[in-house]
Each structure stands twice: as structure tokens, then as C-alpha cells.
N, C-alpha and C positions, 0 to 999 in steps of 0.2 A: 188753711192750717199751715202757716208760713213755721219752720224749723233749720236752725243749723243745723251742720252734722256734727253733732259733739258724742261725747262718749256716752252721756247720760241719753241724749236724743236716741242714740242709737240701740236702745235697750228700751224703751219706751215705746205703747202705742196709744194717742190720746184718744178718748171714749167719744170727745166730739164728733171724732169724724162718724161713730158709727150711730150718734144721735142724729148729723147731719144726714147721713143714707135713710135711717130709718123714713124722717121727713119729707123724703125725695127732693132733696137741695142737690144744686151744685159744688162739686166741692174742685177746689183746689188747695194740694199739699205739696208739701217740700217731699221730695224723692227719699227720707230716711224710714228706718225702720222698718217696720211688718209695710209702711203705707202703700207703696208700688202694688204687692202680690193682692192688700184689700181692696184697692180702686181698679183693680185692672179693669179695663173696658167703662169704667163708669167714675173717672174723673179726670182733672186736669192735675198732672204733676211740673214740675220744678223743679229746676237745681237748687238745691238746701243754701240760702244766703244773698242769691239773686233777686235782688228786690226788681229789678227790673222785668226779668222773666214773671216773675210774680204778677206786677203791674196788668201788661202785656195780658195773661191768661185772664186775669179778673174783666180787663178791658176787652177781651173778645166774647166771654160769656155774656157781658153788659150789654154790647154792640148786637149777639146772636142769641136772644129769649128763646129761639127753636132746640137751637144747642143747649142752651144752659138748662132747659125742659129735658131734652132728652137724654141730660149725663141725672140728671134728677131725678128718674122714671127708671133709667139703670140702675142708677146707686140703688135708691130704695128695693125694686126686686132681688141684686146682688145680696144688699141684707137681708130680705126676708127669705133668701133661699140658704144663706153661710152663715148668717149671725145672731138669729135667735135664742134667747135664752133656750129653748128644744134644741137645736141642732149644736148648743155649746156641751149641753149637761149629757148627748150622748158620744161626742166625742171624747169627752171627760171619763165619763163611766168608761169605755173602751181602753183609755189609756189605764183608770184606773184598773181595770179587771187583767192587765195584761201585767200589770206589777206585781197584782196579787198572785197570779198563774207562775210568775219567777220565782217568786218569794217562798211559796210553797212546796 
């Protein structure tokens, strides 16, 4: 998921990558946005623009199936432990119940 660091980027978080986790793929991303704190431990990052660093990571995943299986086996349990539609709708509800307790 190669990205500049632009302003737009930086406010944005693509859905692929969490289709790519769910699948147990490898992922490698550009270091912008929410991406760094979602892949922690379960992908390969980049500096946003370095097509070479880019290169490089896709080229070691390619060279290492062991590797690129087990950032794949991470991602995928990462998401099914953080990113579930369940585990989204109750940190949602929490945020929303703690508006409504202000609000009140």
C-alpha cells in the first residue's frame, strides 16, 4: 500500500489494508497515517515516496514465503483481535455513551 505523505494521505486510512489482514496477506505500507499503530508487529513499512525501500521490502517478502506467511498469520489474527465489525460497534458505542453521559 505504497503512499505519499500528503495532507489528504495523512487523514486517511485505506480499507485495503484491513481486507489485506483479514486474508492473511503480507502487507507492505507507506509509514502515513493510522498505518504504523495498524500493522505493528504484522507488516512491512516504508518511508511514504521511496519507491526503492518499497522495492526492497516486496523483494524480501518474495525471496522469504516463511516471512511473508508469518507477517500474514499476524496481520490476519491482529485483525480478527482489533478490527472486527464486533470489536469496532463496541468501541463506537463506548465512545458514543460517554457523549451522551456529557451531554446529559
Amino acid at each position: 500500500m505504497p503512499q505519499l505523505d500528503t495532507e489528504v494521505t495523512r487523514y486517511q486510512m485505506p480499507m485495503k489494508i484491513y481486507d489485506c489482514m483479514a486474508m492473511g496477506k503480507p502487507i507492505v505500507a507507506s509509514a502515513v497515517s493510522d498505518q504504523p499503530e495498524v500493522l505493528e508487529g504484522c507488516g512491512m513499512l516504508v518511508p511514504p515516496g521511496e519507491s526503492e525501500a518499497l522495492a526492497a521490502a516486496i523483494r524480501n517478502l518474495l525471496e522469504n514465503p516463511a516471512l511473508a506467511a508469518e507477517l500474514g498469520r499476524k496481520a490476519r489474527a491482529r485483525c480478527l483481535d482489533n478490527f472486527t465489525i464486533g470489536h469496532l460497534s463496541e468501541r463506537l458505542r463506548g465512545v458514543v455513551e460517554a457523549v451522551v453521559r456529557r451531554g446529559a
